[in-house]
Backbone bond lengths (Angstrom), bond angles and torsions (degrees), N, CA, C in turn:
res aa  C-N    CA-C-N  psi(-1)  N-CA   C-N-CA  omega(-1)  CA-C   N-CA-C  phi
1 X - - - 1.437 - - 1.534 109.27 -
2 X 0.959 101.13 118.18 1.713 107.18 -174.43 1.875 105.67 -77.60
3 X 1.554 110.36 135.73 1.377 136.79 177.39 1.399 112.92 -54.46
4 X 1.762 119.14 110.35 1.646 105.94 174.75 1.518 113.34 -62.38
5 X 1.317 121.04 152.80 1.328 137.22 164.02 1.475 120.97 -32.07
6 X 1.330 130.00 130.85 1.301 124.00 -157.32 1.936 87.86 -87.69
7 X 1.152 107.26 172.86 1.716 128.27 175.30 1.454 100.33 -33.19
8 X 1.534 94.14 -80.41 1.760 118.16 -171.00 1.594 111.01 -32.22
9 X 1.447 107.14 -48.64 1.626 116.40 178.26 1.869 103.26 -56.37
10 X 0.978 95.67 -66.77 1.504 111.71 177.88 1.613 112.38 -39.86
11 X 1.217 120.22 -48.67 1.232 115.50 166.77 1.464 134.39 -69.29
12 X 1.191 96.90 -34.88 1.833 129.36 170.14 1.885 100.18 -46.51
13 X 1.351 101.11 -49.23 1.608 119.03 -163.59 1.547 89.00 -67.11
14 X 1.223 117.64 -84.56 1.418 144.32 171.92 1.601 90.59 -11.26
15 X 1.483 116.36 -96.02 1.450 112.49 -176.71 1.526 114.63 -18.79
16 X 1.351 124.60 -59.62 1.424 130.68 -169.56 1.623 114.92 -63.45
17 X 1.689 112.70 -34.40 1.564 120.45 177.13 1.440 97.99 -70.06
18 X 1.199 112.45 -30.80 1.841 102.61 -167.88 1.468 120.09 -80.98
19 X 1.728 99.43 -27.15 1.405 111.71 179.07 1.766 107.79 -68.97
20 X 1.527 94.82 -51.86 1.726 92.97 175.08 1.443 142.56 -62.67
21 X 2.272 87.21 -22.80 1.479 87.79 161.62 1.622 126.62 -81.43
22 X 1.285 106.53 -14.81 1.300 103.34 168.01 1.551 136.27 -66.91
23 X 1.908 103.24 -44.21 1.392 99.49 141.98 1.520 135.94 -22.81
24 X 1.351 93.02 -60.51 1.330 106.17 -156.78 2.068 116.25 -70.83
25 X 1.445 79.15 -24.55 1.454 98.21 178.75 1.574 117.06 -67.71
26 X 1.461 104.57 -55.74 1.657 127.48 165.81 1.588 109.61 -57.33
27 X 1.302 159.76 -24.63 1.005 166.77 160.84 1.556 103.70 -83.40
28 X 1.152 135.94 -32.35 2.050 123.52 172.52 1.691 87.32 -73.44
29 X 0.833 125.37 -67.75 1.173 136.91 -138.45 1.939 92.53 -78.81
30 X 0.892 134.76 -13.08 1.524 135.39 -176.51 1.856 85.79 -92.29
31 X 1.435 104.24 -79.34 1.510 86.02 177.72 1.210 151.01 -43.19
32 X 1.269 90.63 -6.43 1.638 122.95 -177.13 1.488 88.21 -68.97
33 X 1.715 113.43 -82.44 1.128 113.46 -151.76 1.894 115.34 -75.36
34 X 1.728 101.05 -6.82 1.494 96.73 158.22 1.096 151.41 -101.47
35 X 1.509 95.43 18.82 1.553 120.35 169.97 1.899 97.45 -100.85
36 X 1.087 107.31 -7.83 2.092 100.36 177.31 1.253 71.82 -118.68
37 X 1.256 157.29 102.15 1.728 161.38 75.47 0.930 98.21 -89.41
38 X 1.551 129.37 -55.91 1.577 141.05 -144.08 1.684 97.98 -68.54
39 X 1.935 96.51 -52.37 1.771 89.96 -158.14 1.672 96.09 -85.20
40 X 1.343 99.69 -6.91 2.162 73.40 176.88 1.523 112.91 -95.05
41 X 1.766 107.37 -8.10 1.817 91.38 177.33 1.865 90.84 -82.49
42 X 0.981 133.08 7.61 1.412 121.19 168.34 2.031 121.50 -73.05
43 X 1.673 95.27 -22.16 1.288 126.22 -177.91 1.885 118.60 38.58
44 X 1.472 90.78 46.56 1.124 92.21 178.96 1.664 115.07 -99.10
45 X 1.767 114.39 155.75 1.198 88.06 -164.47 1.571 94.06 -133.48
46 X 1.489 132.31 170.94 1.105 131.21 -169.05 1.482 117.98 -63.65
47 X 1.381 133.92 124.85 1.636 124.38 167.75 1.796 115.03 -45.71
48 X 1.545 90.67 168.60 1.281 85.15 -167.46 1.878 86.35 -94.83
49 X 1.333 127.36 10.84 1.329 99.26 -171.99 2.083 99.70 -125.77
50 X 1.419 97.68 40.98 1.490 120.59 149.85 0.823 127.19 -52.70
51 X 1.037 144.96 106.20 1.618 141.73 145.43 1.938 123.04 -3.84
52 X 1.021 90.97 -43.16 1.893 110.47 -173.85 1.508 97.08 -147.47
53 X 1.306 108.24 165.89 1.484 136.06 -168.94 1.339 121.76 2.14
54 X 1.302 121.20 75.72 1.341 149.01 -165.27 1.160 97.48 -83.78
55 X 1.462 124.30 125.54 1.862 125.04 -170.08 1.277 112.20 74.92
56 X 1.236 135.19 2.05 1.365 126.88 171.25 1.369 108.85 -70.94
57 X 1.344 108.44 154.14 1.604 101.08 161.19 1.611 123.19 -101.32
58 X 1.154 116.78 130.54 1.519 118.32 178.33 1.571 125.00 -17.11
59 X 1.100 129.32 80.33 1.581 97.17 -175.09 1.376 101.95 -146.80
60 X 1.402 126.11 19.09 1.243 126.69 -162.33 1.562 112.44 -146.99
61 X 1.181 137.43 179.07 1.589 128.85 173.59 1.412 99.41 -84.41
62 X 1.403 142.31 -65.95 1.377 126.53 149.80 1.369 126.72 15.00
63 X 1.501 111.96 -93.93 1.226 125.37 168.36 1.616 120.06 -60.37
64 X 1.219 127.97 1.81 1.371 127.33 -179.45 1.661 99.25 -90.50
65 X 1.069 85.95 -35.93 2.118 95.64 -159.51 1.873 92.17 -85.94
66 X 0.823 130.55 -64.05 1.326 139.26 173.31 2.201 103.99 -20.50
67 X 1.584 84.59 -60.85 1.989 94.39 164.31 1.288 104.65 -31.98
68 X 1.481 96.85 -82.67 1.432 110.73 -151.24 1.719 108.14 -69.43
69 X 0.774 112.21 -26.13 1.530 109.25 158.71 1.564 107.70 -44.29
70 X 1.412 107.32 -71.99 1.697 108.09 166.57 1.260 140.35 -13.27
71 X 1.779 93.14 -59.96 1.394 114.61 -164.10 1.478 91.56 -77.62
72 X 1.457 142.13 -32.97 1.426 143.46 169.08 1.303 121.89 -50.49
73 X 1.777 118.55 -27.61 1.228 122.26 -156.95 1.436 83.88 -100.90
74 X 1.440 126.49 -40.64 1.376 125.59 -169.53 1.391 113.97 -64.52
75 X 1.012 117.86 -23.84 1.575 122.46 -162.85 1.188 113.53 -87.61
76 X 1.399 104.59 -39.40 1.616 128.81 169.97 1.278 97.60 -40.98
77 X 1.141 107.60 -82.33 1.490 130.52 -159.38 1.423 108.09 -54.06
78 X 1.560 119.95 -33.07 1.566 118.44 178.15 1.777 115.16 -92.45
79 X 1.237 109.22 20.09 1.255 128.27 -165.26 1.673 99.96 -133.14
80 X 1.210 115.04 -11.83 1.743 121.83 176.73 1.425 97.81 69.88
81 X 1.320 144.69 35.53 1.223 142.37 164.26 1.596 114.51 89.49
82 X 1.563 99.08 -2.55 1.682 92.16 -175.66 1.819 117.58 -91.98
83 X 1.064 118.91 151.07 1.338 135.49 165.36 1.342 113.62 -58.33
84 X 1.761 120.32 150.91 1.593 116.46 157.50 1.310 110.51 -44.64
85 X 1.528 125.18 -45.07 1.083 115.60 176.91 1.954 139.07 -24.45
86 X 2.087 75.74 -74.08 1.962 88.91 163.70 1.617 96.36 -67.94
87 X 0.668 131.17 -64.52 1.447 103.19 -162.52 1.279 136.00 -51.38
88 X 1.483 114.28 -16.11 1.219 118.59 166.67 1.691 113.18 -79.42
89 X 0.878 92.08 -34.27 1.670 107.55 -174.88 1.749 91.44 -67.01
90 X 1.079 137.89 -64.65 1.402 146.21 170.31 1.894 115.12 -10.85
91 X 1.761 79.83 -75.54 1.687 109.54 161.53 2.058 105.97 -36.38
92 X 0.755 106.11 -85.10 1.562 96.57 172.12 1.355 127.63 -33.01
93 X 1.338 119.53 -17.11 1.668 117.18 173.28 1.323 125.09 -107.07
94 X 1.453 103.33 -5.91 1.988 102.26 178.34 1.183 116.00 -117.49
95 X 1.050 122.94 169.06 1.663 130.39 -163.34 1.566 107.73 -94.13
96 X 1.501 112.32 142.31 0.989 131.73 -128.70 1.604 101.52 -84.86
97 X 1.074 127.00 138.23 1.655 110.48 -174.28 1.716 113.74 81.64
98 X 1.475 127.67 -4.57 0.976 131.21 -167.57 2.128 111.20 -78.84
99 X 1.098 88.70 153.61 2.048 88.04 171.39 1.597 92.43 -65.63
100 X 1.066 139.63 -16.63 1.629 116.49 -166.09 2.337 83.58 -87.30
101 X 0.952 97.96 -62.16 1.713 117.82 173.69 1.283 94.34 -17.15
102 X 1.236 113.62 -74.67 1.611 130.45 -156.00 1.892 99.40 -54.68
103 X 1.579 104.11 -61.95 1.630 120.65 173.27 1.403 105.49 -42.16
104 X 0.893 140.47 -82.33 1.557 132.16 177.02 1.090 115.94 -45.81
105 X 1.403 131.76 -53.75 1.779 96.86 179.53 1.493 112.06 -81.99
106 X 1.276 115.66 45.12 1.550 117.30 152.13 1.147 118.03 -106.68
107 X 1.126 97.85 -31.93 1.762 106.15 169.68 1.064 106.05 -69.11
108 X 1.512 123.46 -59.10 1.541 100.72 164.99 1.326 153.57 -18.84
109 X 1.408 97.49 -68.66 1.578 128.39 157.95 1.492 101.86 -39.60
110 X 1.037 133.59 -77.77 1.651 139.24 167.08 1.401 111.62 -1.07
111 X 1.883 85.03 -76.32 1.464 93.13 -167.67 1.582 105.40 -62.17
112 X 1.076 108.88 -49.10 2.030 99.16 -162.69 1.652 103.07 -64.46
113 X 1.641 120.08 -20.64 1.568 99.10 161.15 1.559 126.05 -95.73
114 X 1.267 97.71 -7.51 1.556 99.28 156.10 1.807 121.42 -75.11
115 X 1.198 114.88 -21.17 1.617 108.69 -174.56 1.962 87.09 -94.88
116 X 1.351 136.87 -48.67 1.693 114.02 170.81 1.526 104.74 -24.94
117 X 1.413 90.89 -78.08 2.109 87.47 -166.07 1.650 113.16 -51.69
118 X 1.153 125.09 -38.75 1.360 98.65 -170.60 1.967 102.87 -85.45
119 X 1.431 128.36 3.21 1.561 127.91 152.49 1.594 104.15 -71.10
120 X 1.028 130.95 -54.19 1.559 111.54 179.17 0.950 116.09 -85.45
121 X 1.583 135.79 -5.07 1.670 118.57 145.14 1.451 108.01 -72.91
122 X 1.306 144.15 -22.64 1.332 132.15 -179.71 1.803 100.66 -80.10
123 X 0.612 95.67 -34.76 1.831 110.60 -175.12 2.021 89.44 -57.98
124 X 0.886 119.78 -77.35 1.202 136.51 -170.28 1.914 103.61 -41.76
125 X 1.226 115.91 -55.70 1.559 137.48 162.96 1.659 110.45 -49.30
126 X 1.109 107.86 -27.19 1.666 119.67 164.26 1.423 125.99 -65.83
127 X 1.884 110.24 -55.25 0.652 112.30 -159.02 1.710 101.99 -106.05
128 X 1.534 105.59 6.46 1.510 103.89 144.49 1.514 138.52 -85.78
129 X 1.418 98.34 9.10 1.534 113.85 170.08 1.019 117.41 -114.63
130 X 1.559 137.57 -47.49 1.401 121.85 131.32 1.169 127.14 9.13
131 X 1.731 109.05 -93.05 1.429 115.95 176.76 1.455 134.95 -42.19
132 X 1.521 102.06 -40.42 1.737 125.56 166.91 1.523 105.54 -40.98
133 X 1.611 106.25 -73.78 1.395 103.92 169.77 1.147 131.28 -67.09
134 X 0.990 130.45 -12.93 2.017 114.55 162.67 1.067 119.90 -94.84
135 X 1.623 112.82 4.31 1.687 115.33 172.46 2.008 97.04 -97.78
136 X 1.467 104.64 -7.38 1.752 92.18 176.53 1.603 111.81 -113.95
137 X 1.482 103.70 0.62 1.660 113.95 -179.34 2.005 90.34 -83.84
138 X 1.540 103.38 -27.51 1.952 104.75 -172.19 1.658 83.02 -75.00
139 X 1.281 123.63 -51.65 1.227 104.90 -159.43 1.656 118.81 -63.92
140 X 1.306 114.14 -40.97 1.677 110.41 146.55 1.158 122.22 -17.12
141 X 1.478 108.88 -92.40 1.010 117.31 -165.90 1.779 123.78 -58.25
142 X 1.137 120.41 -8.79 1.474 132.05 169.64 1.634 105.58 -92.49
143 X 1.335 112.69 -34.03 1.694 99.38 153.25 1.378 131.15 -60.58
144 X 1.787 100.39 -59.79 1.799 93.11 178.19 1.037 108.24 -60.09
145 X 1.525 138.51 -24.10 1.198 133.62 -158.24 1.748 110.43 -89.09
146 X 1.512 127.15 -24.37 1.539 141.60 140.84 1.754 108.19 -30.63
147 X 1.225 105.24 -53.69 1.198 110.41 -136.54 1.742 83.61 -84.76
148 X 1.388 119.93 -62.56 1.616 134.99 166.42 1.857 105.66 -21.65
149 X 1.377 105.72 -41.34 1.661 101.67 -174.37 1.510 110.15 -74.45
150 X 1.305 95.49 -30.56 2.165 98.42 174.45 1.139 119.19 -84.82
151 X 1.532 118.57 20.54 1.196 112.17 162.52 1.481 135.69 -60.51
152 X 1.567 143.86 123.77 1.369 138.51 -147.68 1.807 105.44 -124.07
């Protein structure tokens, strides 16, 4: 039967969980607040034809995803419902230099700068969950790690 850990160890441990949860706490919570610097010096603010928080300004994972939801519905819609797909497929059937020619690769264009913005608003929505969790894995670990130092 193997010997439990004497106090000293226990506290030793404790010290080290508390130190890392504190790290860990100060680093969620920094990215936290430098991912809401990033999207509000962008100063963009929610459409009014959002689903949810219409006039808000970007600055939160909420309001990031709510965008890009937007920017999905918009693109659609300025694209007549078609995919790169049809549209490429499209591109293969009309003559070259034509107003139909010209019309599709705008939609194109659309879409591929409409899918950037809504990847770095999803990107951004990532790395507010990320951060969430390693600022509550610090807060753990600065609890068990409290609790590890009162060992008697």
């Amino acid at each position: 039967m193997a010997a439990l850990p004497s106090v000293s160890v226990l506290r030793r441990v404790g010290g080290l969980a508390t130190g890392v949860g504190l790290l860990f706490a100060m680093a969620g919570a920094g990215a936290w607040f430098t991912v809401t610097r990033q999207l509000r010096a962008e100063k963009i603010t929610v459409p009014g034809n959002a689903p949810a928080l219409a006039g808000k300004e970007v600055a939160g994972p909420a309001t990031a995803y709510v965008e890009a939801l937007v920017i999905k519905g918009n693109a659609e819609r300025g694209a007549d419902g078609r995919t790169f797909a049809d549209i490429s497929e499209a591109l293969r059937h009309v003559e070259k230099g034509s107003d139909e020619e010209h019309a599709l690769r705008g939609q194109s264009a659309a879409l591929s700068t409409a899918a950037s913005l809504r990847t770095s608003l999803l990107t951004s929505v990532l790395a507010y969950g990320v951060s969430a969790l390693v600022a509550g894995l610090g807060a753990f670990l600065v609890l068990v790690g409290s609790q590890l130092r009162r060992a008697e």
